[in-house]
C-alpha positions in Angstrom: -24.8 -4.2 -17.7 -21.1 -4.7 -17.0 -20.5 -7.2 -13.9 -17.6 -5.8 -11.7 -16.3 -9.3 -9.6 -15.0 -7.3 -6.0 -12.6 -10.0 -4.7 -11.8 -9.6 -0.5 -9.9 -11.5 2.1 -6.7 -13.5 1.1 -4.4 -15.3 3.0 -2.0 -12.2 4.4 -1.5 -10.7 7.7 -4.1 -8.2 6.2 -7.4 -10.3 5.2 -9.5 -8.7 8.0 -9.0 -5.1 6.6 -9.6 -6.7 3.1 -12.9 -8.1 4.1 -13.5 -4.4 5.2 -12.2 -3.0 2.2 -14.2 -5.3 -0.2 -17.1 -5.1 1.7 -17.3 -1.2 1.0 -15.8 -1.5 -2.2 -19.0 -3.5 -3.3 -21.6 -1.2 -1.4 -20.3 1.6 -2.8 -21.0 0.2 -6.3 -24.1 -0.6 -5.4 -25.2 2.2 -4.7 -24.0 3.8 -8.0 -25.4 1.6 -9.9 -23.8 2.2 -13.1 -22.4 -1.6 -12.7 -23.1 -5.0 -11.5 -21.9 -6.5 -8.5 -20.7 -9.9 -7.7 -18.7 -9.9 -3.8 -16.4 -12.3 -3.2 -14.3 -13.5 -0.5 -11.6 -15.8 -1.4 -8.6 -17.4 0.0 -5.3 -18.3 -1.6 -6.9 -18.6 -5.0 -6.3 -20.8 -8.2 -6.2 -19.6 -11.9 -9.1 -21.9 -11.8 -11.1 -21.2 -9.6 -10.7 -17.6 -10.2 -12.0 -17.9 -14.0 -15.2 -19.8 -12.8 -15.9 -16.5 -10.6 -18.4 -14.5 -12.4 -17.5 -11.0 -13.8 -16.7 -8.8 -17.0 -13.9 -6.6 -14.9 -12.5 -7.7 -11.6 -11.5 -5.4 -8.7 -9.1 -7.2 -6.3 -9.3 -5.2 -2.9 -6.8 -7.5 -1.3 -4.0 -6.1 1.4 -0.8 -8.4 1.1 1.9 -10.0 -0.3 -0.3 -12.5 -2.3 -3.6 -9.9 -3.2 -1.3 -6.9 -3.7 2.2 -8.1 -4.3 1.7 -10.0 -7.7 0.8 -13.9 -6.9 -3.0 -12.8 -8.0 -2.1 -10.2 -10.8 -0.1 -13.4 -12.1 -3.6 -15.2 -11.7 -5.4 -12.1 -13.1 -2.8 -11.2 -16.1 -3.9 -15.4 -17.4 -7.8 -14.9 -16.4 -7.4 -12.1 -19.2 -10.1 -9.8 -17.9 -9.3 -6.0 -16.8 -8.9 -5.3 -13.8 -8.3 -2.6 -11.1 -4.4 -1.8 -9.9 -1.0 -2.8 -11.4 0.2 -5.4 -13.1 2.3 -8.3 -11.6 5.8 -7.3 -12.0 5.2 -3.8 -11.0 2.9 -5.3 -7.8 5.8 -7.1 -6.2 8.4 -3.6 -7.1 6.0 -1.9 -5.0 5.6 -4.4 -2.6 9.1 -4.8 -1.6 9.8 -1.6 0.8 13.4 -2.1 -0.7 12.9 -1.8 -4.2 10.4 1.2 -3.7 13.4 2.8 -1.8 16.0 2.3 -4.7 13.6 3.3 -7.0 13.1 6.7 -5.4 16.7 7.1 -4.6 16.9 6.8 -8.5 14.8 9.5 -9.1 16.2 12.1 -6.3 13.7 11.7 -3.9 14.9 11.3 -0.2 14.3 8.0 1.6 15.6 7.6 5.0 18.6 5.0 5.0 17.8 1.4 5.6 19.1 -2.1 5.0 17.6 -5.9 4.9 17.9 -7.4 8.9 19.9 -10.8 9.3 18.2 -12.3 12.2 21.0 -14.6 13.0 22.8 -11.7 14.0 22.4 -10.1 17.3 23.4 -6.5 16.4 20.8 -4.1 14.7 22.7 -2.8 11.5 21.4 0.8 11.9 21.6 2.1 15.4 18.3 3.3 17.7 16.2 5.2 17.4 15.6 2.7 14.2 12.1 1.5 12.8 11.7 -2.4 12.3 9.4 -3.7 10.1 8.9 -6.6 7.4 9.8 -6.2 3.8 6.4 -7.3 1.8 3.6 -6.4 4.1 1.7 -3.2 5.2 -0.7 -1.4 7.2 2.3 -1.8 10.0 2.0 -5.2 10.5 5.0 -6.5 12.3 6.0 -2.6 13.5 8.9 -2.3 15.9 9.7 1.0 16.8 13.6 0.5 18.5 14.4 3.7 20.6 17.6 2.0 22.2 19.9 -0.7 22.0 17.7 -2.6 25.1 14.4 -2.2 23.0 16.1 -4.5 20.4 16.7 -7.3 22.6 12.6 -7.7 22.8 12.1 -6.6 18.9 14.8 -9.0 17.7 12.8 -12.2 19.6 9.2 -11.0 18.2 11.3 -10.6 14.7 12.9 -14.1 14.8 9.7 -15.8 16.1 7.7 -14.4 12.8 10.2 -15.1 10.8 10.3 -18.9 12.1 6.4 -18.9 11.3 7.0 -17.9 8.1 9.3 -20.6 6.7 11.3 -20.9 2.9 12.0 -17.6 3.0 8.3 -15.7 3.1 9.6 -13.4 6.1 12.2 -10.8 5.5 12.6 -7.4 8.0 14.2 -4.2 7.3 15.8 -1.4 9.6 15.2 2.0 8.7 16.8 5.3 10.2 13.9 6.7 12.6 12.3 10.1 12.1 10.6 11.9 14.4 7.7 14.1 12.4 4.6 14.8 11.0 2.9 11.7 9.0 1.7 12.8 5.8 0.2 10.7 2.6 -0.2 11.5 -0.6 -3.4 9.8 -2.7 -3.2 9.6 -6.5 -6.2 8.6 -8.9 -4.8 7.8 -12.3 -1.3 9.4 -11.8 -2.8 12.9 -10.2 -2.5 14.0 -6.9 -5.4 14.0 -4.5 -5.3 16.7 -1.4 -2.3 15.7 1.1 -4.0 14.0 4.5 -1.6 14.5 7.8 -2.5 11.7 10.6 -2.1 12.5 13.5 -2.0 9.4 15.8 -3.2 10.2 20.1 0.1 8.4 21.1 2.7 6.1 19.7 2.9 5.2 16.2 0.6 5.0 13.5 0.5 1.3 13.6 -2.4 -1.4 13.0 -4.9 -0.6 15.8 -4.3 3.2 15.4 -4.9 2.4 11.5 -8.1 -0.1 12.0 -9.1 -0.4 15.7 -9.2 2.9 17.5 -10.9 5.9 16.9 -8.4 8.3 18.6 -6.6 8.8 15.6 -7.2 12.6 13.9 -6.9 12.9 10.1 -6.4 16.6 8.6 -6.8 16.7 5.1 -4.7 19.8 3.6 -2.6 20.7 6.6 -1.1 23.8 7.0 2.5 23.1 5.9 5.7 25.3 5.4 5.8 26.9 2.1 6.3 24.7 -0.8 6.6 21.3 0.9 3.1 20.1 -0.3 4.1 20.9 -3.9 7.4 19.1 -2.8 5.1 16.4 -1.3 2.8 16.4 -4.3 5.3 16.2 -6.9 7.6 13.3 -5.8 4.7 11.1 -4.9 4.1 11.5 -8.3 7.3 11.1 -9.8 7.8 7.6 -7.5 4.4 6.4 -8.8 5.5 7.3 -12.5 9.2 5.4 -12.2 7.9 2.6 -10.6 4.9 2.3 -13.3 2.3 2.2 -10.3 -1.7 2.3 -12.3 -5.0 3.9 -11.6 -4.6 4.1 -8.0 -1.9 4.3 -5.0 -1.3 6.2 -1.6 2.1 7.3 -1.0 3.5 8.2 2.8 5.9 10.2 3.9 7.4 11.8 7.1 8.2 15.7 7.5 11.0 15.9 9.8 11.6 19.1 11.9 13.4 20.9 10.0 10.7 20.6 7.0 12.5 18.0 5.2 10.3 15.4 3.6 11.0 12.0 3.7 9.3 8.9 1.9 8.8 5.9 3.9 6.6 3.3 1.4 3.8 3.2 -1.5 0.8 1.0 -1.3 -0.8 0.5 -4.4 -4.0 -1.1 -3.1 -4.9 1.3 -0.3 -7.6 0.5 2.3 -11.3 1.4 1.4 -12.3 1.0 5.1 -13.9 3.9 7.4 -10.8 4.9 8.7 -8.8 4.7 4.9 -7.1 8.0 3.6 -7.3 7.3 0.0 -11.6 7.6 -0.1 -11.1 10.6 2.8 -9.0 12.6 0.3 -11.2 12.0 -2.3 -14.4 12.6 -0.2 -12.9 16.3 0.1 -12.6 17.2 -3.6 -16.4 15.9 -4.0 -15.8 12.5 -4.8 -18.0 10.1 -2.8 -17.3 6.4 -2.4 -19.5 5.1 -5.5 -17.8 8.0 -7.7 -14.4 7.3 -6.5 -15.1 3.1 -7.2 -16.8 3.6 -10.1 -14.2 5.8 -11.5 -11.6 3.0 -10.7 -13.6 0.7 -12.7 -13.9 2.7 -15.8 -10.3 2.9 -15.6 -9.3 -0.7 -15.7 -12.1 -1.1 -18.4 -10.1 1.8 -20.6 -6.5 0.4 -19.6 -7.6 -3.5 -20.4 -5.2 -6.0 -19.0 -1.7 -5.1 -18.7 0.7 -7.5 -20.8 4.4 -8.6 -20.6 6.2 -5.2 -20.8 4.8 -4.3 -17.7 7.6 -6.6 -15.9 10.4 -5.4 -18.1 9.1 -1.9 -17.0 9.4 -2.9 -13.2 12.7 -4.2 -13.3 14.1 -1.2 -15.5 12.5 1.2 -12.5 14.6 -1.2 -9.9 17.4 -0.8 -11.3 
């Protein structure tokens, strides 16, 4: 029987939502029981240490810029065993809010304006209503949403003190242009679109506790839209996923702004596999259960293998 090693935790913002994540990951493929289990929770990891973990394929369920932003593909790329998600160089594309936004710029699809924050400067580059936010992390961590030039003053000393905590660089925020709107996301399984899933939050943003904490937060999987902006929706999550040379599995979100203009805001290409994650909820509504939906990710990095060398070049070339 084929092993699958399910790797949670890390050292990011995100570990406790990776516990959670790995933790259903594993049950789930359990209970299929095509596969062998071995659950692991791991820190910042060595090439090592992560070759004397047992396992024939390994599924890294980590949130972060060192489980999902290329650090452990780099570790998993050497180990040589398949595994599930991208490969390094396409990781840390994806990663970087930035990038992801030239990348869909590239490719037509709109992106609300933004820039890279200097924090030694006291003026916010795009002015309120403006979203704040780090580069290289997710699941909102760091969120700031900056509704006039006073609301900065507060933001700006959070932002500087995180950075400050983060030293040699590890800490970079963004501002982007704030839209008001409906929050939509976009699931994909091996480059196809599962159903769209609006989230509708009970007040303020859709940030960490709304995500993880509360349960006040409604889901509505295939919400009624305005004619064609699901296929709209659909389509460019898609195309983004395709340019950047995003594998097997991502979740891509987006805002819909009044006038039913779609906007795209980030792409995570490890989603959540917690109770509250959109990626299994999608899934769960075209018939897939958790051990289908797991044990279909498996399969795939068995049939896709490792990826090799070109899959940085590719990265790049999608950058720029």
């Amino acid at each position: 029987m084929i092993t699958v090693l399910v790797l949670g935790g890390g050292p990011d913002a995100e570990r406790e939502v990776s516990l959670n994540s790995a933790g259903a990951i594993a049950e789930a493929l359990r209970a299929g029981g095509k596969f062998g289990v071995e659950h692991r929770v791991i820190d910042r990891i060595g090439e090592g240490e992560l070759r004397a973990l047992p396992g024939d394929v390994v599924f890294p369920a980590l949130h972060g810029p060192f489980g999902e932003g290329g650090p452990l593909q780099d570790l998993l790329e050497a180990g040589a065993r398949p595994y599930v998600g991208c490969g390094p160089g396409i990781a840390r594309l994806a990663m970087d809010k930035m990038a992801t936004k030239m990348a869909a710029a590239c490719a037509a699809i709109p992106t609300p304006e933004s820039c890279v924050i200097n924090v030694k400067d006291d003026v916010l580059p795009i002015a309120p209503p403006a979203v704040v936010k780090p580069v290289h992390d997710g699941s909102s961590v760091g969120l700031h949403i900056i509704r006039c030039e006073g609301c900065w003053k507060g933001a700006r000393a959070a932002v500087r003190e995180d950075v400050a905590a983060h030293p040699g660089g590890g800490r970079v925020y963004m501002a982007e242009r704030f839209i008001a709107g409906r929050e939509l996301t976009v699931g994909l399984l091996d480059g196809e679109p599962l159903p769209i899933v609006q989230i509708i939050p009970a007040e303020g943003p859709y940030d960490y506790e709304a995500k993880y904490t509360r349960d006040d937060t409604r889901y509505v999987v295939n919400p009624d839209l305005p004619a064609g902006v699901g296929e709209r929706v659909r389509r460019d999550a898609v195309t983004l996923a395709r340019a950047l040379g995003v594998r097997h599995l991502a979740r891509v979100d987006f805002i819909l702004d009044g006038r039913g203009r779609h906007w795209l805001l980030e792409i995570n290409t490890m989603p959540g596999f917690t109770s509250h994650s959109l990626v299994p909820m999608a899934a769960r509504s075209i018939g897939l259960e958790m051990p289908d939906l797991c044990q279909r990710l498996v399969e795939l990095a068995l049939r896709d293998g490792v990826p090799n060398a070109a899959d940085a070049s590719a990265g790049r070339a999608a950058a720029g």
